[in-house]
Backbone as JSON Lines, residues from 0, in Angstrom:
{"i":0,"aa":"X","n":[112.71,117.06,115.61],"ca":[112.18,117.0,114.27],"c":[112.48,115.64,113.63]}
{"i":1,"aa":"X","n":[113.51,114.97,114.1],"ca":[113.69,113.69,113.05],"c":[113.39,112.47,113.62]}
{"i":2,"aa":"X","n":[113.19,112.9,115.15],"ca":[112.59,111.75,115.9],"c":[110.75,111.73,115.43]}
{"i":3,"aa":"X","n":[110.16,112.96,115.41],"ca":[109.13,112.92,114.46],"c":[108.83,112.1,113.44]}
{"i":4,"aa":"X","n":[109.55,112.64,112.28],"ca":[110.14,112.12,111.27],"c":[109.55,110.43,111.35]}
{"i":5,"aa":"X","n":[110.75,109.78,112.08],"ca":[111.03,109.14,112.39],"c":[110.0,107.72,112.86]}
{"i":6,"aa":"X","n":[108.99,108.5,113.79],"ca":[107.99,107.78,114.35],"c":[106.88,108.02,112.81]}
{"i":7,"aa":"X","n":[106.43,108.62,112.14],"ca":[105.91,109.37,111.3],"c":[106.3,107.79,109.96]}
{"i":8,"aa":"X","n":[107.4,108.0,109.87],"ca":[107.85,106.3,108.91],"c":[107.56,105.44,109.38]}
{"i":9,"aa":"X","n":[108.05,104.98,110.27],"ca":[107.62,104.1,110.83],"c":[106.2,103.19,111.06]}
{"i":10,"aa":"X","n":[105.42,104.57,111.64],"ca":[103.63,103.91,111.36],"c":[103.25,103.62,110.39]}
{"i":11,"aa":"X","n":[103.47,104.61,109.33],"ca":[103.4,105.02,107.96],"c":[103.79,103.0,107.4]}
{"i":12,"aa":"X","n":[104.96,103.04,107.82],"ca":[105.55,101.41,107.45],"c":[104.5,100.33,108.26]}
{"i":13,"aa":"X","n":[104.35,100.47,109.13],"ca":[103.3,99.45,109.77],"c":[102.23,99.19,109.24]}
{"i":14,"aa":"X","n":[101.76,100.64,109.16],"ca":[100.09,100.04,108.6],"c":[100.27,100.17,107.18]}
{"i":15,"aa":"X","n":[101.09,100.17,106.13],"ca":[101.29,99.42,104.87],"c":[101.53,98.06,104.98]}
{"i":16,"aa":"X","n":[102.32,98.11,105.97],"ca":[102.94,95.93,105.95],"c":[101.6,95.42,106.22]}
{"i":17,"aa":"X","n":[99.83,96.48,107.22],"ca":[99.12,95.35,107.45],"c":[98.49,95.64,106.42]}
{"i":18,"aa":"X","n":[98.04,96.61,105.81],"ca":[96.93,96.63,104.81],"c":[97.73,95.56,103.8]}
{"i":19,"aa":"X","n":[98.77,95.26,103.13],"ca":[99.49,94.98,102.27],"c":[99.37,93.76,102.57]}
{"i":20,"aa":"X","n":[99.61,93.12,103.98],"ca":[99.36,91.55,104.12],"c":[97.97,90.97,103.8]}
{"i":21,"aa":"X","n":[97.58,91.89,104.62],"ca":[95.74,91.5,104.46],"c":[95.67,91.61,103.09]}
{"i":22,"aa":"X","n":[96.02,92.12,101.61],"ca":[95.73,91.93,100.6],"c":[96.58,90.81,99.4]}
{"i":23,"aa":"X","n":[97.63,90.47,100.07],"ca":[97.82,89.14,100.01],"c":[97.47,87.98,100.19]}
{"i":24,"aa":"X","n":[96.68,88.12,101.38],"ca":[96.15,86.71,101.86],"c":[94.35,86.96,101.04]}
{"i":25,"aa":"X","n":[93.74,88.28,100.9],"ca":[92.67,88.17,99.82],"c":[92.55,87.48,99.13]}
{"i":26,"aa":"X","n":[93.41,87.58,97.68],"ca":[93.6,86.54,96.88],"c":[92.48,87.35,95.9]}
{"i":27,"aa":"X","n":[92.14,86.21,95.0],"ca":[91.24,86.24,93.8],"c":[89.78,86.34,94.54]}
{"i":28,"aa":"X","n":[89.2,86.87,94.42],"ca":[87.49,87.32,94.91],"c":[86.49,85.92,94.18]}
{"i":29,"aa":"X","n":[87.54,85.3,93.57],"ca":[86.61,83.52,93.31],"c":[87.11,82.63,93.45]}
{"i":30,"aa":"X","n":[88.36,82.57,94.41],"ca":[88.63,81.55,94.99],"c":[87.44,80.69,96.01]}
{"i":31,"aa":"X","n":[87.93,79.58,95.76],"ca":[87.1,78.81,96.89],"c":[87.27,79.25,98.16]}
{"i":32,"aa":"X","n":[88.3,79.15,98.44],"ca":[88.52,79.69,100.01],"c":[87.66,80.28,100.88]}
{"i":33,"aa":"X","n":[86.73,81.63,99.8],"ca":[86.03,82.41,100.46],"c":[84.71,82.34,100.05]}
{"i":34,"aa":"X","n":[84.4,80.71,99.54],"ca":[82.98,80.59,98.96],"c":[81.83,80.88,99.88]}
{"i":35,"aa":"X","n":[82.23,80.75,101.16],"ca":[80.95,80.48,102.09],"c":[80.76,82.04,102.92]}
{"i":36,"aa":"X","n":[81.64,82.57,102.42],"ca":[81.5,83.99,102.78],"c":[81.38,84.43,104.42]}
{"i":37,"aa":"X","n":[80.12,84.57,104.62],"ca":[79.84,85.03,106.41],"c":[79.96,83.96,107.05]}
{"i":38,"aa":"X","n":[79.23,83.0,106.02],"ca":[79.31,81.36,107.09],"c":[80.29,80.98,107.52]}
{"i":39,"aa":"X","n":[81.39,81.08,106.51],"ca":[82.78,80.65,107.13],"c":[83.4,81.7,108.19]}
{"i":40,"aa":"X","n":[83.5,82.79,108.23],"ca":[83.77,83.66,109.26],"c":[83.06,83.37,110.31]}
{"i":41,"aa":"X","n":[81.38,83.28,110.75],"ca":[80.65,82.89,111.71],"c":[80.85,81.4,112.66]}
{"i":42,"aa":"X","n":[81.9,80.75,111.59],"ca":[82.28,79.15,112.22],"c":[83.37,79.76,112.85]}
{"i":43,"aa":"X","n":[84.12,80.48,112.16],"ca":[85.75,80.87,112.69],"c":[85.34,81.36,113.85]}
{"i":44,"aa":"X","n":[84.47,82.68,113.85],"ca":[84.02,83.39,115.42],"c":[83.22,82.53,116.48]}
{"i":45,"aa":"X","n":[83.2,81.3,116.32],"ca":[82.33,80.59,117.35],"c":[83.44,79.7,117.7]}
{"i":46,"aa":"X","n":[84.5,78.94,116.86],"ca":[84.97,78.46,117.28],"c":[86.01,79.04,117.99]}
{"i":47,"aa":"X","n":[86.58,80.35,117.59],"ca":[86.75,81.09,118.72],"c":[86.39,81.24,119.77]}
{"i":48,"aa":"X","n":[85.33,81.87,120.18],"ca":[84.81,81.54,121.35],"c":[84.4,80.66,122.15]}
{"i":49,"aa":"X","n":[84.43,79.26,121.57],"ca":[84.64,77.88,122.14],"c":[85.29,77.86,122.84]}
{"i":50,"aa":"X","n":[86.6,78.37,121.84],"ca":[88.19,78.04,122.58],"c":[88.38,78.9,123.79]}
{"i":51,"aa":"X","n":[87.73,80.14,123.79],"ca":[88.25,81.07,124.8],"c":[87.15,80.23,126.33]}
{"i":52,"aa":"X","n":[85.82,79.94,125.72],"ca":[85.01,79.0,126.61],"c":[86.04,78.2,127.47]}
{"i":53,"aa":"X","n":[86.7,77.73,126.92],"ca":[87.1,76.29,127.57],"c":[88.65,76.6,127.95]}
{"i":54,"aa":"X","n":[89.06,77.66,127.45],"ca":[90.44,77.68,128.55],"c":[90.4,78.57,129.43]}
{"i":55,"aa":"X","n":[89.27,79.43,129.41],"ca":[89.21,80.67,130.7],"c":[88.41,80.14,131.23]}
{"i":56,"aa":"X","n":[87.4,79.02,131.1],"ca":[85.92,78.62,131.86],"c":[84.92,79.61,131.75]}
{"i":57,"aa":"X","n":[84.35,80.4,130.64],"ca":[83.46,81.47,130.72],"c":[81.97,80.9,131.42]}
{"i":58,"aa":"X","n":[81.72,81.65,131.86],"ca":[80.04,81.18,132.25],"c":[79.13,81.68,131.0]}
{"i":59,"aa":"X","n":[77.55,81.45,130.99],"ca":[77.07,81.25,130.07],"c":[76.54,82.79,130.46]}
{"i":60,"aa":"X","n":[76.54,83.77,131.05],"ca":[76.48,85.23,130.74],"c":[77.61,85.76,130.05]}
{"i":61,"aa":"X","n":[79.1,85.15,130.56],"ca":[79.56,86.45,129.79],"c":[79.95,85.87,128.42]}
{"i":62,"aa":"X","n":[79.94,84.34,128.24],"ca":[79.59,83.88,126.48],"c":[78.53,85.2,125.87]}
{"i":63,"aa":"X","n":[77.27,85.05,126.77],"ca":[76.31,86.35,125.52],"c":[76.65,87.48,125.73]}
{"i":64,"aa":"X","n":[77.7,87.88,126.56],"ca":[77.73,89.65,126.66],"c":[79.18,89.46,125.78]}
{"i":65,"aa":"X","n":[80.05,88.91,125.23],"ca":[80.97,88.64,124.3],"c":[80.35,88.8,122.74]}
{"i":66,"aa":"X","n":[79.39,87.64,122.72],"ca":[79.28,87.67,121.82],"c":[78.0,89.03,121.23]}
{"i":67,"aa":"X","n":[77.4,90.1,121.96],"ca":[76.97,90.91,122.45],"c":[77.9,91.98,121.75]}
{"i":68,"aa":"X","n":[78.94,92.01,122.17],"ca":[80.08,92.74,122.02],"c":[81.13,92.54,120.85]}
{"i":69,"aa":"X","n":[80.76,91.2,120.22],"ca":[81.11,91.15,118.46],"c":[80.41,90.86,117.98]}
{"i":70,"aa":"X","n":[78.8,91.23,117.85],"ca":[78.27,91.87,117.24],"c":[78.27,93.33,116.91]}
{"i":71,"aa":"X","n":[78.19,94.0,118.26],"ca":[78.43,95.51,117.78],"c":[80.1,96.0,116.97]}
{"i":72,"aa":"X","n":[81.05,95.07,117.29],"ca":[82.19,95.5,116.44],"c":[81.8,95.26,115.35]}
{"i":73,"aa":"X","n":[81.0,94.03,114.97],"ca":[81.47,94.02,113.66],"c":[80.01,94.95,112.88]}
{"i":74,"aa":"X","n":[79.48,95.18,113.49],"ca":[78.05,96.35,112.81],"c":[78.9,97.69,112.53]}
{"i":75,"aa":"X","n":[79.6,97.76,113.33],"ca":[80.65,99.09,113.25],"c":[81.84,98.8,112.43]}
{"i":76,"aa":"X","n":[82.38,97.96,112.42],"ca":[83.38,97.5,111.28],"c":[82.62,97.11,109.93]}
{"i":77,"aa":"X","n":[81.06,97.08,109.46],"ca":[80.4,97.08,108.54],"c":[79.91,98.21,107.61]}
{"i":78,"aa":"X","n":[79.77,99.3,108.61],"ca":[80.26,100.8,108.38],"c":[81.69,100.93,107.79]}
{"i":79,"aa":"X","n":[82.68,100.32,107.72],"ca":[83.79,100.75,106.76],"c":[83.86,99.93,106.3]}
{"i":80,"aa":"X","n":[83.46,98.89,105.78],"ca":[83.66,97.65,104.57],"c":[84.24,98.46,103.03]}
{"i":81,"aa":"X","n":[83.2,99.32,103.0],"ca":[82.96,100.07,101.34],"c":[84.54,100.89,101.38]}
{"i":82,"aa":"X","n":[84.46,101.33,102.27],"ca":[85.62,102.11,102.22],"c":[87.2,101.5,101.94]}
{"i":83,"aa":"X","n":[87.39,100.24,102.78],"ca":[88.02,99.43,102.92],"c":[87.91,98.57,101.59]}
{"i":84,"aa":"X","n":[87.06,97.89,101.05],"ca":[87.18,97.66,99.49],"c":[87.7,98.38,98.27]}
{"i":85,"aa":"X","n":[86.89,99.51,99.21],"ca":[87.78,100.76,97.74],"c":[88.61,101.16,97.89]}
{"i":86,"aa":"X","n":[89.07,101.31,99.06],"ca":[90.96,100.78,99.12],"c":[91.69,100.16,98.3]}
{"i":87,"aa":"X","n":[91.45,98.46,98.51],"ca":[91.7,97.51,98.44],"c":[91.89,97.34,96.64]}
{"i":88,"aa":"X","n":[90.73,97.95,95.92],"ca":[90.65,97.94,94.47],"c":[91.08,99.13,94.25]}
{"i":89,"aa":"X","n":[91.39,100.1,94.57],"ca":[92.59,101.26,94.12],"c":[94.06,99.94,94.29]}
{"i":90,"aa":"X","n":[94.42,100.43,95.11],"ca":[95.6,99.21,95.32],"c":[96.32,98.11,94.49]}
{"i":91,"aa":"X","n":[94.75,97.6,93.9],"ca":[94.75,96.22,92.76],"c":[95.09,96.86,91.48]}
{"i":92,"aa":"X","n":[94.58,97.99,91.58],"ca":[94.74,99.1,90.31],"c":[96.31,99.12,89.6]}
{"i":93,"aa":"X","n":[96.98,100.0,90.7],"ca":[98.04,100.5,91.55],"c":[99.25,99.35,90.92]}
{"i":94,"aa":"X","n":[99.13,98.34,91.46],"ca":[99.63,97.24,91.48],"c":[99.56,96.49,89.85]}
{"i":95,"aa":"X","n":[98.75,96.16,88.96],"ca":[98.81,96.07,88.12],"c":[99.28,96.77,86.93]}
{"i":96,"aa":"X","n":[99.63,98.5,87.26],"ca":[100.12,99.07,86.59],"c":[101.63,98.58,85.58]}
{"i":97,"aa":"X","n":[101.94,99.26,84.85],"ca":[103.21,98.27,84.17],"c":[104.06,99.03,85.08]}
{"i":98,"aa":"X","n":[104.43,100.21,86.15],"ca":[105.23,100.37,86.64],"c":[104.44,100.71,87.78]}
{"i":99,"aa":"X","n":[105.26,100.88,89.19],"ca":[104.62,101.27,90.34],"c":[104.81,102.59,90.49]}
{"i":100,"aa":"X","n":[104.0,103.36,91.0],"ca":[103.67,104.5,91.46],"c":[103.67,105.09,92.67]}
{"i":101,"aa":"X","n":[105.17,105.03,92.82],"ca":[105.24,104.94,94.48],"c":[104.2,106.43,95.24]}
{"i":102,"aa":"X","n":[104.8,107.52,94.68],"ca":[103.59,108.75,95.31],"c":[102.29,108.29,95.3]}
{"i":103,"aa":"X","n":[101.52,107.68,94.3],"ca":[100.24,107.35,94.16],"c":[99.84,106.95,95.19]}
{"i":104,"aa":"X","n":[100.19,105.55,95.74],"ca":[99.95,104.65,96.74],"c":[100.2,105.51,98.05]}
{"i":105,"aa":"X","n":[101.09,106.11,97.79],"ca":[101.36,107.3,99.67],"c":[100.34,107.98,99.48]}
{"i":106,"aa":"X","n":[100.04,108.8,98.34],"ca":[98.98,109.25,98.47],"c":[97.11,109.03,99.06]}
{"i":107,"aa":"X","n":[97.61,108.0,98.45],"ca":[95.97,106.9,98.84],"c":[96.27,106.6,99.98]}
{"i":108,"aa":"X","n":[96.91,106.22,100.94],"ca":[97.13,105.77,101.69],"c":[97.09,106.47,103.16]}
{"i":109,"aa":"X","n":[97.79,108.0,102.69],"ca":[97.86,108.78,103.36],"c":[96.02,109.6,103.52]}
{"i":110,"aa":"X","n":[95.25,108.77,101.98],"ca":[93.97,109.81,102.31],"c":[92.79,108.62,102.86]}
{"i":111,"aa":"X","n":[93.57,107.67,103.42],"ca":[92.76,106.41,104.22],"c":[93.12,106.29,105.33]}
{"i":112,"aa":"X","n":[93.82,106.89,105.5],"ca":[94.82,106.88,107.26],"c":[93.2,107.09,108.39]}
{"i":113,"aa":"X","n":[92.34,108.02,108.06],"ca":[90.95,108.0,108.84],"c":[90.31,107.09,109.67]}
{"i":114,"aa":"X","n":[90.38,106.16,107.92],"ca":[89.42,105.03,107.6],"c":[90.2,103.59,108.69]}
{"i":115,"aa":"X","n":[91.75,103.53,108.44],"ca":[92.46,102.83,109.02],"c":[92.79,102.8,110.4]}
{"i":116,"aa":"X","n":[92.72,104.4,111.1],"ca":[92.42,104.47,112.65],"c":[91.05,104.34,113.22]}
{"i":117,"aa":"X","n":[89.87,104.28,112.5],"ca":[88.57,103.83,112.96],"c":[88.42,102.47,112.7]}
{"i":118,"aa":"X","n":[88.95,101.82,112.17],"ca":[89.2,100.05,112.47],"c":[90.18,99.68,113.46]}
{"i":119,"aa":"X","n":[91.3,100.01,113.61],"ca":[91.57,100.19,114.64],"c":[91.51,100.67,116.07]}
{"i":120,"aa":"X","n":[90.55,101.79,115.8],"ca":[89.45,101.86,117.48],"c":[88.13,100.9,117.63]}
{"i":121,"aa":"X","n":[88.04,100.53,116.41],"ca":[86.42,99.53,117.02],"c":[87.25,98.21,117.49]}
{"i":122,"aa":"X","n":[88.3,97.79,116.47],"ca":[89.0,96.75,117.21],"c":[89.26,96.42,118.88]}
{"i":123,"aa":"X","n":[90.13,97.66,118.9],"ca":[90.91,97.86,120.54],"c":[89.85,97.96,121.61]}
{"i":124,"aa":"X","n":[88.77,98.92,121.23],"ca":[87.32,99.36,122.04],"c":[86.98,97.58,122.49]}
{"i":125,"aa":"X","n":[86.93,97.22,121.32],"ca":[86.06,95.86,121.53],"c":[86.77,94.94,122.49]}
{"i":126,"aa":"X","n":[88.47,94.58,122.36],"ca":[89.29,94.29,122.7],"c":[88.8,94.64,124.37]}
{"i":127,"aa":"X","n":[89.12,95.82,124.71],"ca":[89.18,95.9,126.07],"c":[88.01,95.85,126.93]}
{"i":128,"aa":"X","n":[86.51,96.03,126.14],"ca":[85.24,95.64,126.53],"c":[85.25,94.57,126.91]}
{"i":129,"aa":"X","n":[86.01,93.19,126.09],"ca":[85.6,91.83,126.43],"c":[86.47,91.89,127.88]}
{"i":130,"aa":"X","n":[87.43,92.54,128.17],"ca":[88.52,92.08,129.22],"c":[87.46,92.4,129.97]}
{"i":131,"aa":"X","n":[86.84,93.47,130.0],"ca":[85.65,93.99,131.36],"c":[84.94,93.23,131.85]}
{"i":132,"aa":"X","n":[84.4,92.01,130.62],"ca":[83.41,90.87,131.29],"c":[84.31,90.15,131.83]}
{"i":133,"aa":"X","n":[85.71,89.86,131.91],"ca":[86.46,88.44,132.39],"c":[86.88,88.99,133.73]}
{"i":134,"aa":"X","n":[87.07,87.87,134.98],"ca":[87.27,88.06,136.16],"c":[88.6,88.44,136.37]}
{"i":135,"aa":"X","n":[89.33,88.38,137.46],"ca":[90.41,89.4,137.29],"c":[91.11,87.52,137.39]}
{"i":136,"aa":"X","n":[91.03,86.55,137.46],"ca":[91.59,85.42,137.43],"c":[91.74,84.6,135.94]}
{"i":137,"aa":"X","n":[90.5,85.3,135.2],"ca":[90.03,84.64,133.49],"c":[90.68,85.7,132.83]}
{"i":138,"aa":"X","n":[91.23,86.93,133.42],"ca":[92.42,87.87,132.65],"c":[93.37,87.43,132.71]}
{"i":139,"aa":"X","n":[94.09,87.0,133.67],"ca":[95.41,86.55,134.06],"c":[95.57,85.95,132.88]}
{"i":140,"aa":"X","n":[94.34,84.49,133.0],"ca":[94.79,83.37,131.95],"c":[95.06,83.78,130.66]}
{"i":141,"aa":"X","n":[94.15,84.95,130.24],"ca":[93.59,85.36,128.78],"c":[95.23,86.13,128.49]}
{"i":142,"aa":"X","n":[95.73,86.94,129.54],"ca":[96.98,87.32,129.37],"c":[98.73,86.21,129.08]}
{"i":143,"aa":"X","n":[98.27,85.3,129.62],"ca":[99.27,83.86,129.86],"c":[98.78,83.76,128.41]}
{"i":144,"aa":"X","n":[98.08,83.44,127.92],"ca":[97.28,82.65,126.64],"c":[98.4,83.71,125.64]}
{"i":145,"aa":"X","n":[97.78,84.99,125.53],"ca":[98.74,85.98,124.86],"c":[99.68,86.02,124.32]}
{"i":146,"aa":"X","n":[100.65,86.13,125.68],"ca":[102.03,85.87,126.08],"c":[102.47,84.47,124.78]}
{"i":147,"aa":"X","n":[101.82,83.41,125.43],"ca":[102.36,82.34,124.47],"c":[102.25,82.41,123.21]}
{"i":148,"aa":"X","n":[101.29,82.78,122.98],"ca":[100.61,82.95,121.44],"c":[102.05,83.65,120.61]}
{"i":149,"aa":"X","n":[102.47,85.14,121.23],"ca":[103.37,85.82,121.17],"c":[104.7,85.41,120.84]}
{"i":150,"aa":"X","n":[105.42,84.16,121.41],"ca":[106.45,83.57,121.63],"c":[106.49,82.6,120.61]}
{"i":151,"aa":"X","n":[105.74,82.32,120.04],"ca":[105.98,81.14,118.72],"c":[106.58,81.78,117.68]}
């Protein structure tokens, strides 16, 4: 029962530290930062895939079956945007109050838990789809790449 418990806080603590980061780094909805909206995300996701281009050596099929494959995440991660905003502005709510509301926020939180494991399966889904296009030699690397990433 308390090892339950236990694991039960814990997640509970995880996916607050990410929703909670991710709404830190939001910011003001008119900052510059996020003037260019898709455009700037669409540079970020290419130059991503540049990078993965040129240190795994992708060939020019599995570049389009990648990018093939974030498209459909993110059509499916477009399906919870609304949900995920109205999160996000409960929260802002929440937060501006003159005192915090700690039940409130468990509460909300606890009635998004859904919403928060179906971003997290289109993620991982997508995640292990791309490994399917890479050779078992452009995994290795993609795994080495990881690893380091990890260690900083």
């Amino acid at each position: 029962m308390k090892s339950t418990f236990k694991k039960i806080a814990i997640t509970t603590s995880l996916c607050s530290a990410l929703v909670l980061s991710s709404l830190s780094f939001a910011g003001n909805e008119h900052s510059n930062h996020h003037s260019n909206g898709d455009k700037s995300h669409y540079q970020n996701s290419e130059k991503k895939l540049a990078k993965l281009t040129r240190k795994l050596g992708l060939s020019e099929s599995q570049q389009a079956e990648i990018k093939v494959l974030k498209g459909k995440e993110k059509a499916e991660a477009q399906a919870l945007k609304p949900a995920m905003k109205a999160f996000r502005e409960k929260v802002k709510t929440l937060m501006s109050a003159e005192s915090f509301d700690e039940a409130a926020f468990r509460q909300l939180h606890a009635s998004n838990q859904d919403v928060f494991a179906s971003m997290a399966l289109i993620k991982v889904k997508s995640k292990f789809a791309m490994k399917s296009v890479l050779t078992q030699e452009q995994l290795e690397k993609f795994n080495n790449l990881k690893h380091k990433r990890s260690r900083r």
